[in-house]
C-alpha positions in Angstrom: -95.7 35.4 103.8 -94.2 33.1 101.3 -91.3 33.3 104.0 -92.9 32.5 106.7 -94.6 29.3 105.6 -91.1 28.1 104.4 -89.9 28.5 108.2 -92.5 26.5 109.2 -92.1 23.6 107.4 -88.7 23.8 108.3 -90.0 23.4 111.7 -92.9 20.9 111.5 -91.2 17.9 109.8 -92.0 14.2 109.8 -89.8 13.7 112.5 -91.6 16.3 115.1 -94.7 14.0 114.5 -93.1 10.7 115.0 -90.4 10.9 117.1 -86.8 9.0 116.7 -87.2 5.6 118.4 -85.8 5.6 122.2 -84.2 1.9 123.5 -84.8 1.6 127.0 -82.0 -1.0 128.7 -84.5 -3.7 129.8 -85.3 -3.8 125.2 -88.3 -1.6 125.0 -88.0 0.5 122.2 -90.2 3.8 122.5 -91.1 5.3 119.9 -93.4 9.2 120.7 -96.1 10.3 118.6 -97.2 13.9 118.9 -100.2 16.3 117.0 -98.9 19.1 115.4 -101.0 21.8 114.7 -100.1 25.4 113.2 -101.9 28.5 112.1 -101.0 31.8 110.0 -102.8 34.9 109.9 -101.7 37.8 108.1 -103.5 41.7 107.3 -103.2 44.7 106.0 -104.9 48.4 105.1 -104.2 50.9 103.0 -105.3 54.5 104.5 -104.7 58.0 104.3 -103.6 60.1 107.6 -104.9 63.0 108.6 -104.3 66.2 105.9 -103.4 63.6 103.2 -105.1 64.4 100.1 -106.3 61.2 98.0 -103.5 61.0 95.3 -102.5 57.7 95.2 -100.0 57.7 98.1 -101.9 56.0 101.0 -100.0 55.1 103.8 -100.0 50.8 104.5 -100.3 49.3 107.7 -100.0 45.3 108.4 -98.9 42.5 110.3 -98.5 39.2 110.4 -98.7 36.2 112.9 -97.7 32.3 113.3 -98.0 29.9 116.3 -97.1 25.9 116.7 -98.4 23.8 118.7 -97.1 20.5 119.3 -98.4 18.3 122.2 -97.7 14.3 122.4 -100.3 11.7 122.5 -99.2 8.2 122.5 -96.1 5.9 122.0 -95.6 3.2 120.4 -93.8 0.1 122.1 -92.4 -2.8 120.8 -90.6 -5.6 123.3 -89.9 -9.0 121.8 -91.6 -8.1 118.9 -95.3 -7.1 120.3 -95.9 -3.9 119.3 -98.8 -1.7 121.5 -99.6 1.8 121.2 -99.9 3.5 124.9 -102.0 6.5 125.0 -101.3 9.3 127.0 -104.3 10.8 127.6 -106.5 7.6 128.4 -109.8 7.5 126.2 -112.5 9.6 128.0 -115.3 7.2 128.5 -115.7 6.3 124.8 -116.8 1.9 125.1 -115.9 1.6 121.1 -112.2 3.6 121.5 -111.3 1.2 124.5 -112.3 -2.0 122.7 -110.4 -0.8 119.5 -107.2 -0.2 122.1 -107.4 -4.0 123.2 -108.1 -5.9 120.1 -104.4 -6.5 119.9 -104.0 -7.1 123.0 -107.1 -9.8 123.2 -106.1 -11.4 120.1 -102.6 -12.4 121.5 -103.9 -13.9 124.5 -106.4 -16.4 122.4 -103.0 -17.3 120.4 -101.8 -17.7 123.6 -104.2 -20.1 124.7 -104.6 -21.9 121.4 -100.8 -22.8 121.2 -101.1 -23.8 125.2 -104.2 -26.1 124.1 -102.3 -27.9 121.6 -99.2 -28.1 123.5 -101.5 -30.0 125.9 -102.3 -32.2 123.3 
């Protein structure tokens, strides 16, 4: 078992959940984010077979299982130095997860039209 769990965090390091960054030739710079999720299960019996009398030697049955799942879910963007986080699966109806999405997005465009008001000035 002990194994086993080391071979899996060989495989589930940092850099399976965030991904190395990807530069696009237009700037962008993508960087993926994925879930990773992982499970272990492992069992065992002793028993005795048919004709076996009970001394002590029982035969052992067992086996053993692992799975990994790993499934992306957003990127993260930067481009002249705004940073967003894209979704991949879009929020499913939720009013207080899409509001939370553009509070970024809302606050740059009152900077925007601050500076332009004072420029105006």
């Amino acid at each position: 078992m002990e194994t086993t769990m080391n071979k899996i965090r060989e495989m589930v390091d940092v850099n399976t959940i965030v991904g190395s960054p990807i530069t696009t030739a237009d700037g962008i710079t993508l960087i993926p984010i994925s879930k990773v999720s992982f499970g272990f299960a492992s069992g065992g019996s002793d028993f005795q077979t048919k004709g076996q009398q009970s001394s002590g030697n029982n035969s052992f049955g067992g086996g053993s299982g692992a799975g990994v799942t790993i499934v992306p879910v957003a990127f993260i963007t930067v481009k002249d130095g705004t940073v967003k986080l894209l979704s991949v699966n879009p929020p499913a109806g939720n009013a207080v997860d899409r509001i939370v999405e553009m509070v970024p997005e809302v606050i740059d465009k009152v900077k925007d039209i601050l500076s332009t008001k004072k420029d105006e000035n």
